[in-house]
C-alpha positions in Angstrom: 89.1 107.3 88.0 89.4 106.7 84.4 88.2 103.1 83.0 91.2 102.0 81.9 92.5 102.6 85.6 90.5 100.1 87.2 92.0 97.7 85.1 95.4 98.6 85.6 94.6 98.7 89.4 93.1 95.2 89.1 96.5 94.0 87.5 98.7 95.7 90.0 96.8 93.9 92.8 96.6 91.0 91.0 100.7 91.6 90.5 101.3 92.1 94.0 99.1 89.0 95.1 101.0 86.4 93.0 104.4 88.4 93.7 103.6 88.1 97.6 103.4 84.4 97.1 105.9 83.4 95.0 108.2 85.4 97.5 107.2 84.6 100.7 106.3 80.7 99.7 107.4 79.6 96.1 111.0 81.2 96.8 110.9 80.9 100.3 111.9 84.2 101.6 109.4 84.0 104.1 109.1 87.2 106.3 112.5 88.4 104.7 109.9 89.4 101.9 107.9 92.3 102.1 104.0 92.2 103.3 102.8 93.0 99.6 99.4 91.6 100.3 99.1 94.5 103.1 100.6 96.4 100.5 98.7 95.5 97.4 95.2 96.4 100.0 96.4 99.8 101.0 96.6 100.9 97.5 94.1 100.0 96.4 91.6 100.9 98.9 92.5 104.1 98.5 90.9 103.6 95.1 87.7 101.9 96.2 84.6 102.3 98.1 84.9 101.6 102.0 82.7 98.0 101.1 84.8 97.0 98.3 88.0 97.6 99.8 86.9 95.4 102.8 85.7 92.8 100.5 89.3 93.1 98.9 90.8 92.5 102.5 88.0 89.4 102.9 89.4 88.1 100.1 93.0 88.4 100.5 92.7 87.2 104.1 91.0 83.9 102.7 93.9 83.6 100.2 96.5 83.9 103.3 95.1 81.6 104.9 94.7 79.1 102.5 98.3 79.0 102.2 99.3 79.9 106.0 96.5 77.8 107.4 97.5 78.7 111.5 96.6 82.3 110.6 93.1 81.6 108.8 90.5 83.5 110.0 92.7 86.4 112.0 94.2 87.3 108.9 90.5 87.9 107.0 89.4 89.7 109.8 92.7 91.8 110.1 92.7 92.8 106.4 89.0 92.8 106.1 89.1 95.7 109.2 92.7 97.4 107.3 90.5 97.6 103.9 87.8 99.4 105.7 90.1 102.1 106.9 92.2 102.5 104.6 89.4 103.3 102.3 87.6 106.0 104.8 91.5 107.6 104.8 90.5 109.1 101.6 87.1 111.1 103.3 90.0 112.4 105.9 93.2 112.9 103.6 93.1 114.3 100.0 95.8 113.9 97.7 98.8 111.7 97.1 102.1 113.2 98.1 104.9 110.7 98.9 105.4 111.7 102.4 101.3 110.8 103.3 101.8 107.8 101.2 104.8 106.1 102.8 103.3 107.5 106.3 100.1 105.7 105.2 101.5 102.7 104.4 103.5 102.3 107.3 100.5 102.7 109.7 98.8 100.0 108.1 101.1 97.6 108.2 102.0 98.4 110.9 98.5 98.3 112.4 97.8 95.2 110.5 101.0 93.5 112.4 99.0 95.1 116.1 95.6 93.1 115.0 97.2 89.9 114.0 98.9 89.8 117.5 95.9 90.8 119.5 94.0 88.4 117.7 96.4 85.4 117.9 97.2 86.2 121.7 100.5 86.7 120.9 100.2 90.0 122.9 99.5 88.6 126.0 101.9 85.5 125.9 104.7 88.3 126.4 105.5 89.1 123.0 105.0 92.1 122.8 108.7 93.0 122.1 108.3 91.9 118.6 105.4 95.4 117.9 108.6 97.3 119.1 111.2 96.0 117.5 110.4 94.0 114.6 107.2 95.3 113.1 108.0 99.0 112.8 111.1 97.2 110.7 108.9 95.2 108.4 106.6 98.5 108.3 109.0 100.7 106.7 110.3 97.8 104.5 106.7 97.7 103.1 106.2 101.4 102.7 109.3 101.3 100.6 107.9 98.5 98.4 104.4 100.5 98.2 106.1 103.6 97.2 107.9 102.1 94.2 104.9 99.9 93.0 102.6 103.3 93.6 105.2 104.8 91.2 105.0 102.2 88.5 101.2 102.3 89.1 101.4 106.0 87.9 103.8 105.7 85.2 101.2 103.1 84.0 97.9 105.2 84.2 
């Protein structure tokens, strides 16, 4: 990567970050926004070493939960664990078409939505209906948003 690309990654996650918030909390959209914090991780992780990214997810998660404070601590670990694997994706997969990307996306938001239920013991209280129903929704709504910030990302670098 070139060294002007680490700063325009920096301001794109720095974009989504602030976007995510204003969104979900200074607009109050809620979860009628999409996860651009899950969003804003998977991209750039595919950028990163494995440690960075999952220092990226530490710190994100911190940042959640400062603001959500009933999900602090599963949401560090969740994205702290979705950093980590999304940047060992890049040892497995090479190259950046759209169809890996928005598959990639999906998964991880997806899988980000599985580990915040298994850690909250949502799973086990019965509601699982909302991994079949809901996430996969909010999973593709995400991939969307990722694919058109990925796009300006490019246009940019």
């Amino acid at each position: 990567m070139r060294r002007h690309g680490r700063w325009t990654l920096a301001v794109m996650v720095v974009a989504l970050v602030v976007l995510h918030f204003v969104l979900r909390i200074g607009l109050g959209f809620g979860r009628l926004a999409p996860d651009l914090l899950v969003v804003a991780l998977l991209l750039a992780a595919r950028e990163m070493r494995a440690g960075w990214a999952a220092g990226l997810g530490l710190l994100l998660g911190i940042l959640d939960g400062a603001v959500l404070p009933e999900t602090f601590g599963m949401s560090a670990l969740a994205l702290t664990l979705l950093g980590f694997l999304g940047a060992r994706t890049r040892d497995l997969v090479s190259g950046d078409s759209p169809l890996f990307l928005a598959l990639y996306l999906f998964v991880g938001k997806w899988l980000f939505d599985v580990l915040m239920y298994l850690f909250s013991g949502a799973l086990f209280r019965g509601m699982a209906a909302d991994l079949i129903l809901v996430s996969p929704l909010a999973a593709l709504y995400a991939a969307a948003a990722g694919l058109i910030v990925s796009a300006l990302y490019r246009a940019l670098d």
